[in-house]
CHARMM-style PDB file with segment names, atoms N, HN, CA, C and O in Angstrom:
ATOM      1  N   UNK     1       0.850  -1.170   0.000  1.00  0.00      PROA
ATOM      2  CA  UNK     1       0.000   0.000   0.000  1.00  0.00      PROA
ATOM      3  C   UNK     1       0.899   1.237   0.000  1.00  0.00      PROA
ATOM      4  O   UNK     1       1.890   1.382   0.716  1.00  0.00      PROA
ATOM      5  N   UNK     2       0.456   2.057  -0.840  1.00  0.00      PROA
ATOM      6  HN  UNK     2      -0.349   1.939  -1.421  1.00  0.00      PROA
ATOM      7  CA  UNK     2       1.226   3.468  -0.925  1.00  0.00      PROA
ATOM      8  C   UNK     2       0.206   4.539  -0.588  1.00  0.00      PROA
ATOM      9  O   UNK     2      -0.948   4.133  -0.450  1.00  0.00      PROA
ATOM     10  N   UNK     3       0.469   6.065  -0.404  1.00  0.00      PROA
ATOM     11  HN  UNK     3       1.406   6.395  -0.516  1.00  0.00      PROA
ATOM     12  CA  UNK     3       0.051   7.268  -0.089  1.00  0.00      PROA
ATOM     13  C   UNK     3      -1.094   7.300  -1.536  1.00  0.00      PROA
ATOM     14  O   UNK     3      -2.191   7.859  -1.580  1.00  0.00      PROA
ATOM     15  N   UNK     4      -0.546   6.669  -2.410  1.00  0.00      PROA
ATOM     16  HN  UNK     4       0.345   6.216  -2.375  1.00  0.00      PROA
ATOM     17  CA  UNK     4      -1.246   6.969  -3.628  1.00  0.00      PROA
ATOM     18  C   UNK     4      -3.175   6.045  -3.406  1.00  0.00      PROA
ATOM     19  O   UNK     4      -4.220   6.154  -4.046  1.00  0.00      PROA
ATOM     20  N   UNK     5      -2.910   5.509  -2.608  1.00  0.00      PROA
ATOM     21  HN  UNK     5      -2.061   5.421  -2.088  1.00  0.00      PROA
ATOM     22  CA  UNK     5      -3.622   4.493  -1.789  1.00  0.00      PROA
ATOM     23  C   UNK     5      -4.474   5.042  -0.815  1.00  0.00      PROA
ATOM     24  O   UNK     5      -5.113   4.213  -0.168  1.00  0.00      PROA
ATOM     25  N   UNK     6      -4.616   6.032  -0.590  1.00  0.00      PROA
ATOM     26  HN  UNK     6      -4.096   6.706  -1.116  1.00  0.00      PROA
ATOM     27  CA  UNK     6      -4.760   6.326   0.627  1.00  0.00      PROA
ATOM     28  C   UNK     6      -5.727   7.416   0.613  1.00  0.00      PROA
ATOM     29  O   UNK     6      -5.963   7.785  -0.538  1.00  0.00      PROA
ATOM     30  N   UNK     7      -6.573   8.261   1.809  1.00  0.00      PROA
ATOM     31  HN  UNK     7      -6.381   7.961   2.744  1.00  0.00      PROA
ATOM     32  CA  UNK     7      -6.931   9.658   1.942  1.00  0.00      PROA
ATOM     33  C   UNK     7      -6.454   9.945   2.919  1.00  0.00      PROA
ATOM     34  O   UNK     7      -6.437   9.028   3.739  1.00  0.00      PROA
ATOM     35  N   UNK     8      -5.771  11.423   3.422  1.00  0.00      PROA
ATOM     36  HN  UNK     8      -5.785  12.169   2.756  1.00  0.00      PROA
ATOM     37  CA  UNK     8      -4.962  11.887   4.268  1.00  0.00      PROA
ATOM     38  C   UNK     8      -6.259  12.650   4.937  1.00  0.00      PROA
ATOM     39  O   UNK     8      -6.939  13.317   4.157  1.00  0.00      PROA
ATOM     40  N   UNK     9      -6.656  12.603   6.323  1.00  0.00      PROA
ATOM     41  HN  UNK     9      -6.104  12.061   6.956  1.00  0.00      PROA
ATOM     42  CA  UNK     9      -7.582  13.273   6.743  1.00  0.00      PROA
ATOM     43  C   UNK     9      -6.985  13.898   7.808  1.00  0.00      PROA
ATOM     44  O   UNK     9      -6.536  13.145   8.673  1.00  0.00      PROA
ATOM     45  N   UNK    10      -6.811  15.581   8.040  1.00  0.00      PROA
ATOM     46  HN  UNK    10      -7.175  16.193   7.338  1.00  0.00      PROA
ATOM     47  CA  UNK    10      -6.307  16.328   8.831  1.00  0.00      PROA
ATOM     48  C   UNK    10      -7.021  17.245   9.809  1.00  0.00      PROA
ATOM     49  O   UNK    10      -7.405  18.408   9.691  1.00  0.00      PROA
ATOM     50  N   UNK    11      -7.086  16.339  10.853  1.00  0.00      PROA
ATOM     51  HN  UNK    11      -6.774  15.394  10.949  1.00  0.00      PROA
ATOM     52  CA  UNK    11      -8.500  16.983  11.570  1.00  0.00      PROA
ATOM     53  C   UNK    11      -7.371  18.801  12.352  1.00  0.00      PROA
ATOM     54  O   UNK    11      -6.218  18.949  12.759  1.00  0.00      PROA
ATOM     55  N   UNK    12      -8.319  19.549  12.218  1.00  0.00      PROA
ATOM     56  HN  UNK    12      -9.256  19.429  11.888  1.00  0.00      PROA
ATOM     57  CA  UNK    12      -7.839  21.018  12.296  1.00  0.00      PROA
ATOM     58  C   UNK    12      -8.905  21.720  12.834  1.00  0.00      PROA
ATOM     59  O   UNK    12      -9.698  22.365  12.149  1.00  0.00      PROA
ATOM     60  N   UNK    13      -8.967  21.577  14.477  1.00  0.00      PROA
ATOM     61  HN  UNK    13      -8.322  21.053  15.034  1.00  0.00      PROA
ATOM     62  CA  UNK    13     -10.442  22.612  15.292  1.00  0.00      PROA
ATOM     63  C   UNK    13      -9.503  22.345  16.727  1.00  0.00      PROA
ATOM     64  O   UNK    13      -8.403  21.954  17.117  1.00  0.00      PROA
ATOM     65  N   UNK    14     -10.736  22.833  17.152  1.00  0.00      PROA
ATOM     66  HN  UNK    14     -11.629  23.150  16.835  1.00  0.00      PROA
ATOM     67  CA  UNK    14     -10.511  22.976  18.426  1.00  0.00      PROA
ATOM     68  C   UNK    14     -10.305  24.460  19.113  1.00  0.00      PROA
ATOM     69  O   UNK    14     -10.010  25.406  18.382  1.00  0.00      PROA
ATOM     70  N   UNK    15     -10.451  24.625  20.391  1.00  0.00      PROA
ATOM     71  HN  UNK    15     -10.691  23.857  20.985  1.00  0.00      PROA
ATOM     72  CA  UNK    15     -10.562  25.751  20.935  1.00  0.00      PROA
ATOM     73  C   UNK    15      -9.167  26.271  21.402  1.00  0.00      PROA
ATOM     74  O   UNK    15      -9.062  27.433  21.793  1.00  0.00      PROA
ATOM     75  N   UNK    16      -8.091  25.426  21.369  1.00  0.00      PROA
ATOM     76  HN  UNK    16      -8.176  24.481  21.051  1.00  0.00      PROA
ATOM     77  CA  UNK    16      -6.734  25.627  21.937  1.00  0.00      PROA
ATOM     78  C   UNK    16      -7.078  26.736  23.202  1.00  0.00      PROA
ATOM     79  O   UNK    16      -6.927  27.941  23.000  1.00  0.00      PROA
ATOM     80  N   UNK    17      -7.369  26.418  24.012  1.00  0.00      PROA
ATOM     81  HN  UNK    17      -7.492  25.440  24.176  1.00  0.00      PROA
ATOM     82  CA  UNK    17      -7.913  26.554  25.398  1.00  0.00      PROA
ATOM     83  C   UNK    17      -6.079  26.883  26.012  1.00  0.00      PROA
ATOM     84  O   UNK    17      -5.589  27.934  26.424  1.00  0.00      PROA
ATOM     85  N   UNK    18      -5.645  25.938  25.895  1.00  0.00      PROA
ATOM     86  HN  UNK    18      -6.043  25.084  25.561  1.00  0.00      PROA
ATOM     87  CA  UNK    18      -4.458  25.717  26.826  1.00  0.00      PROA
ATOM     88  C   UNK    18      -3.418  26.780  26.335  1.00  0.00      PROA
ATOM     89  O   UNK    18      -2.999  27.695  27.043  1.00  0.00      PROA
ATOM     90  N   UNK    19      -3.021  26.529  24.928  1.00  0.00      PROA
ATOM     91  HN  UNK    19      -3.361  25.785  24.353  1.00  0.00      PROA
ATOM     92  CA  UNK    19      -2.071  26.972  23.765  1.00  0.00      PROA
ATOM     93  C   UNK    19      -2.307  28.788  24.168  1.00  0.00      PROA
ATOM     94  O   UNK    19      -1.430  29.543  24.588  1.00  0.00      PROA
ATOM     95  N   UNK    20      -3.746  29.132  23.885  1.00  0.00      PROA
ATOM     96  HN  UNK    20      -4.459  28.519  23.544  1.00  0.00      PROA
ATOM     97  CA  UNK    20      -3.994  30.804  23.670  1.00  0.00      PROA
ATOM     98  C   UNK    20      -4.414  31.209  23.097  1.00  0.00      PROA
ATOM     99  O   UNK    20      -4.906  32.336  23.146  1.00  0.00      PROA
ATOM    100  N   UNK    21      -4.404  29.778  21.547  1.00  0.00      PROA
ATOM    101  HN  UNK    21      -4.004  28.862  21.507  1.00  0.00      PROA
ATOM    102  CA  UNK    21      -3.973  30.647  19.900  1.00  0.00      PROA
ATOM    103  C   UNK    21      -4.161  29.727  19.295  1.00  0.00      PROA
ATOM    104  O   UNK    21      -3.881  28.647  19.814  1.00  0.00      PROA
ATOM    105  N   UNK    22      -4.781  29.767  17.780  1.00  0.00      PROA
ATOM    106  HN  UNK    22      -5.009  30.645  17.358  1.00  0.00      PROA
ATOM    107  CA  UNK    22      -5.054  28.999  16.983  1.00  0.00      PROA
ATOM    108  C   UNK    22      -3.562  28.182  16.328  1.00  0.00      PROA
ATOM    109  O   UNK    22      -2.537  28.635  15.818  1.00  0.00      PROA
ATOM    110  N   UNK    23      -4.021  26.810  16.628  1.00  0.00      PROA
ATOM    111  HN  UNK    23      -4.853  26.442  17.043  1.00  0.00      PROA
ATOM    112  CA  UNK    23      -2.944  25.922  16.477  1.00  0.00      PROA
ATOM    113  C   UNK    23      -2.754  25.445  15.160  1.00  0.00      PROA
ATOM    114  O   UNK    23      -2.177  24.443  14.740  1.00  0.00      PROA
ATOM    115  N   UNK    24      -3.276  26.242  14.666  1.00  0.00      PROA
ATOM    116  HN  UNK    24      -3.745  27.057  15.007  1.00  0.00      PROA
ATOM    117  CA  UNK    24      -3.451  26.002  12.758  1.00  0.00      PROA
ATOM    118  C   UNK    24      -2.019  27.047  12.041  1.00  0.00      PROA
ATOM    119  O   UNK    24      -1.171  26.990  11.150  1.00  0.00      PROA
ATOM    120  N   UNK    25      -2.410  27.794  12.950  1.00  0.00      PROA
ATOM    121  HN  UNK    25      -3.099  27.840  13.674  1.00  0.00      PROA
ATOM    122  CA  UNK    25      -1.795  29.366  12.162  1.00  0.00      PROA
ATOM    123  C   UNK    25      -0.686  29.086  13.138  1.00  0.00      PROA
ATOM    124  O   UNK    25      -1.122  29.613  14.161  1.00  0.00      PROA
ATOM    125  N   UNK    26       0.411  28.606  13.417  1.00  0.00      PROA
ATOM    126  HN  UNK    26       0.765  28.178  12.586  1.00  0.00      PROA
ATOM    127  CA  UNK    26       1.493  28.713  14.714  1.00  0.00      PROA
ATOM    128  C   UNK    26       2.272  28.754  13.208  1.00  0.00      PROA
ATOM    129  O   UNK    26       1.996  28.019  12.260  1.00  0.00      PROA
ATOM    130  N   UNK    27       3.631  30.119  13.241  1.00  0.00      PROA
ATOM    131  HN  UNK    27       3.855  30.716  14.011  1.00  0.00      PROA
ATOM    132  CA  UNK    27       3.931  29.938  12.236  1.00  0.00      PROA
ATOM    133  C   UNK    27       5.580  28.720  12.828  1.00  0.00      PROA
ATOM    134  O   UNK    27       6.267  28.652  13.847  1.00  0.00      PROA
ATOM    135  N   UNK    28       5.552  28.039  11.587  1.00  0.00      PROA
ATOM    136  HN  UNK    28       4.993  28.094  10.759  1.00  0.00      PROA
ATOM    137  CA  UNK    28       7.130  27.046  11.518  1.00  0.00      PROA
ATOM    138  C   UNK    28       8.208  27.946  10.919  1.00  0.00      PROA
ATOM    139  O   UNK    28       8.550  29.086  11.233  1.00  0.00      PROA
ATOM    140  N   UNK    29       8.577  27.253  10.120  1.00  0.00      PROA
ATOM    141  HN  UNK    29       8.299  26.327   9.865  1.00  0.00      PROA
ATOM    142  CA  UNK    29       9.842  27.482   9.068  1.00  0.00      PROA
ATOM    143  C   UNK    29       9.627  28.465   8.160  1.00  0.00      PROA
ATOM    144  O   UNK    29       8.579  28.726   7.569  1.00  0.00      PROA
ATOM    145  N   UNK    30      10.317  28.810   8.111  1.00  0.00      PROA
ATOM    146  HN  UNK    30      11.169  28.598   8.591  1.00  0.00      PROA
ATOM    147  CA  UNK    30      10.468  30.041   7.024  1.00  0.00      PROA
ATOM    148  C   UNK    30       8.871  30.768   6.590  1.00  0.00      PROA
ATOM    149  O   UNK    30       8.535  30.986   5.426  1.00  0.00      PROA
ATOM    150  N   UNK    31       8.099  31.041   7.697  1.00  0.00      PROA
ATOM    151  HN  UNK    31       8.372  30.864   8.642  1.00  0.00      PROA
ATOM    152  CA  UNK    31       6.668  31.421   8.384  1.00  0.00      PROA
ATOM    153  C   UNK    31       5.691  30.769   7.129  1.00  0.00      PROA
ATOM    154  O   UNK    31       5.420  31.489   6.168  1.00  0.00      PROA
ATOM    155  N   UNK    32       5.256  29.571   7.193  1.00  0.00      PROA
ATOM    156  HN  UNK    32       5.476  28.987   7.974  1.00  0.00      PROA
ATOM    157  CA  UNK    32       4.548  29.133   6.787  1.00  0.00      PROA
ATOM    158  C   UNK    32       4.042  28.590   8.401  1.00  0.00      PROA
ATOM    159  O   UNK    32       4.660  28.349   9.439  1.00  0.00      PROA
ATOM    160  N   UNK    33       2.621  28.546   8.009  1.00  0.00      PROA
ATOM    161  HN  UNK    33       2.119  28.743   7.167  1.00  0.00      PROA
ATOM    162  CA  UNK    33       1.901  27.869   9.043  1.00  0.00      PROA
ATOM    163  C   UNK    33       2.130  26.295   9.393  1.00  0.00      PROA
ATOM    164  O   UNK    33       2.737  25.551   8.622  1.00  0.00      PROA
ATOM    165  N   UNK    34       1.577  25.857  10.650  1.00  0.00      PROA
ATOM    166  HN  UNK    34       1.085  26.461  11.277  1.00  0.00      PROA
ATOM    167  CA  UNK    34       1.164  24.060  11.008  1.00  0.00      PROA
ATOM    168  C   UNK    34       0.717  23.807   9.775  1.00  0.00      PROA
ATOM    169  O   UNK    34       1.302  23.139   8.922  1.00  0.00      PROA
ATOM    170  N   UNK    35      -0.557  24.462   9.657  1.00  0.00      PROA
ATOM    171  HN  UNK    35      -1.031  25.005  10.350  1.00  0.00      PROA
ATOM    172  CA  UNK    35      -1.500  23.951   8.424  1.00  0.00      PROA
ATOM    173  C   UNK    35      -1.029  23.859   7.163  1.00  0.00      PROA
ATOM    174  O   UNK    35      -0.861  22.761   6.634  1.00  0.00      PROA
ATOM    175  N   UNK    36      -0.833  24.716   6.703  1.00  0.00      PROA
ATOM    176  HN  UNK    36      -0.969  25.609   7.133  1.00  0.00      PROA
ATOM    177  CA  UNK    36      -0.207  24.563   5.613  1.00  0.00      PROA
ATOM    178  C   UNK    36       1.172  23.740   5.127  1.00  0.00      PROA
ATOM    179  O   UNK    36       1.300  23.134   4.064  1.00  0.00      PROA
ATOM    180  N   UNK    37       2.019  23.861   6.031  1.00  0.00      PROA
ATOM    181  HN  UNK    37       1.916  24.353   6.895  1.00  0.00      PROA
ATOM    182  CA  UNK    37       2.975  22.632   6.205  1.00  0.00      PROA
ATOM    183  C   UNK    37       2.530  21.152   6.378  1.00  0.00      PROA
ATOM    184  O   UNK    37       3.212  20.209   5.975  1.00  0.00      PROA
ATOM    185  N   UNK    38       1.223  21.009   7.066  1.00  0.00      PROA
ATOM    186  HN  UNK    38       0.669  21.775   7.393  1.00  0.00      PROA
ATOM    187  CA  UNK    38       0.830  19.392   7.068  1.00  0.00      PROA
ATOM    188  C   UNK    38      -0.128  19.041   5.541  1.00  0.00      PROA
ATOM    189  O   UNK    38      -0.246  17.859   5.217  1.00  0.00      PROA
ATOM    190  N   UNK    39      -0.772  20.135   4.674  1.00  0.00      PROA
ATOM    191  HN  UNK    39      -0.676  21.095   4.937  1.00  0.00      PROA
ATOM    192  CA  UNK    39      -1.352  20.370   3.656  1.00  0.00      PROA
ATOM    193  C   UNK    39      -0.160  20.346   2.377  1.00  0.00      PROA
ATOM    194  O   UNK    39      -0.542  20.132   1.227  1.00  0.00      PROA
ATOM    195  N   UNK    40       0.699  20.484   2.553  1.00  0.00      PROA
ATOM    196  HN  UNK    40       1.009  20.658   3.488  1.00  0.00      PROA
ATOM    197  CA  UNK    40       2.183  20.901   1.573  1.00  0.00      PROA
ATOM    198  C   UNK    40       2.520  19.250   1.582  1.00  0.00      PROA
ATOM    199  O   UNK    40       2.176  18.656   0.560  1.00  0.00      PROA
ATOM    200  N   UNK    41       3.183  18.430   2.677  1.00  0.00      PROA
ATOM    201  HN  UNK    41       3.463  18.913   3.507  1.00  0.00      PROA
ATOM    202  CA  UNK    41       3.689  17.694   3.113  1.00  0.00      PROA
ATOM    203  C   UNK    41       2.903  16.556   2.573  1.00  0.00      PROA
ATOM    204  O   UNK    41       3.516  15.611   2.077  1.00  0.00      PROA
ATOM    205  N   UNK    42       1.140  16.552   2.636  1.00  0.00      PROA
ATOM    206  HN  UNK    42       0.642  17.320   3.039  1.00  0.00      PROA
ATOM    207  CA  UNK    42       0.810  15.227   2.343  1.00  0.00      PROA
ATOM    208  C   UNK    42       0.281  15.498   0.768  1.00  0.00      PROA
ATOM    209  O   UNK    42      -0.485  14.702   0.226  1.00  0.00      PROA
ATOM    210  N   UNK    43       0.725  16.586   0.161  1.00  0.00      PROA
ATOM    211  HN  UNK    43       1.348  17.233   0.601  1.00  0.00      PROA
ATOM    212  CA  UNK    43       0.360  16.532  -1.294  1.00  0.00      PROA
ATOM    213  C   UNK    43       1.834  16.237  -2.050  1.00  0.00      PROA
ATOM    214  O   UNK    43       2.023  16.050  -3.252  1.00  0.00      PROA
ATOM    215  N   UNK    44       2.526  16.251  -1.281  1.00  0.00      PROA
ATOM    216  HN  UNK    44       2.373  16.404  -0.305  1.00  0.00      PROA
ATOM    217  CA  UNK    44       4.239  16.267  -1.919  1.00  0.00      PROA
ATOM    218  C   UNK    44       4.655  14.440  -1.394  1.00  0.00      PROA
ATOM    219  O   UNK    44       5.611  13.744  -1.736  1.00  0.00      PROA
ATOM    220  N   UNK    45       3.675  14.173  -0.608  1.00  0.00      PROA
ATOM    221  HN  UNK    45       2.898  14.739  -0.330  1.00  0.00      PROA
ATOM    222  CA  UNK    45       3.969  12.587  -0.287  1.00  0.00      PROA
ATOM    223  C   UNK    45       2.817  12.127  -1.125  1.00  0.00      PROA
ATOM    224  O   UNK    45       2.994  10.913  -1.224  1.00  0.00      PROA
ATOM    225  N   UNK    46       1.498  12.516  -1.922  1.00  0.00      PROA
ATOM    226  HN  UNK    46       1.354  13.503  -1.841  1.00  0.00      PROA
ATOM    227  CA  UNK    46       0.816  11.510  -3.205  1.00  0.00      PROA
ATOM    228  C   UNK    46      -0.286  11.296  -2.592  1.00  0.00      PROA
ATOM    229  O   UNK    46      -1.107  11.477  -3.492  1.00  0.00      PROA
ATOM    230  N   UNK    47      -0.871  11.029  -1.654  1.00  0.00      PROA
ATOM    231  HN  UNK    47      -0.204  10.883  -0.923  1.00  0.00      PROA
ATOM    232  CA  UNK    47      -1.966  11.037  -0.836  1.00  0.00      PROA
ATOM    233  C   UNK    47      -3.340  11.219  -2.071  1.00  0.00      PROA
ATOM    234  O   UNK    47      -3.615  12.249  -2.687  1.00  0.00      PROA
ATOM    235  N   UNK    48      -3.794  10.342  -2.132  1.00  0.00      PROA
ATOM    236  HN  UNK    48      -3.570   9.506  -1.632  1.00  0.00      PROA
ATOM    237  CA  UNK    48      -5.046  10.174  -3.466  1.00  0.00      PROA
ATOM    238  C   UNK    48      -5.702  11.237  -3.323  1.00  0.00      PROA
ATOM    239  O   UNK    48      -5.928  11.936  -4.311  1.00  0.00      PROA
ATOM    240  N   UNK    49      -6.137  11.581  -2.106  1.00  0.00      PROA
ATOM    241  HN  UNK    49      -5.953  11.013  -1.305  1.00  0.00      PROA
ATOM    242  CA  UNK    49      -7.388  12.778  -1.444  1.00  0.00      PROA
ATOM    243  C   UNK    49      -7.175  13.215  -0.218  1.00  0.00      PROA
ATOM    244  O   UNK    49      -7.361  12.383   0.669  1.00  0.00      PROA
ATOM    245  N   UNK    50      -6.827  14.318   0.110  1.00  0.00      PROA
ATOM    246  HN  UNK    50      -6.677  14.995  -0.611  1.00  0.00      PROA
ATOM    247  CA  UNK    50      -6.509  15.292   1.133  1.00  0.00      PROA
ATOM    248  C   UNK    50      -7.932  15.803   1.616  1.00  0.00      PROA
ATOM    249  O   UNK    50      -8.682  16.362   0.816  1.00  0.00      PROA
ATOM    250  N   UNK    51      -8.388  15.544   3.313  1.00  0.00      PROA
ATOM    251  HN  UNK    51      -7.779  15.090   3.963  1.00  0.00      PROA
ATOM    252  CA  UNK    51      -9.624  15.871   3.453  1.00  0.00      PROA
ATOM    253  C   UNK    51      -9.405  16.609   4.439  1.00  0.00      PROA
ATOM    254  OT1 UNK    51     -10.336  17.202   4.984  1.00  0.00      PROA
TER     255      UNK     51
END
């Protein structure tokens, strides 16, 4: 089984109660977001359907 195989489902809510701050938008690397880095990552690994 490969990624090509697969649907990548990226659950993204929540109240981040604890955090402060939306845990979507935390910027990483070279200020791209969580989100968008886990959205980048499973389209660059083949993932049939990104949900």
């Amino acid at each position: 089984m490969t990624p090509a195989d697969l649907t990548l489902i990226v659950a993204a809510g929540g109240m981040s109660t604890r955090m402060g701050e939306d845990k979507r938008f935390l910027p990483m690397a070279e200020g791209e977001t969580l989100l968008s880095r886990t959205l980048r990552r499973g389209r660059t690994a083949g993932f049939r359907a990104i949900v």
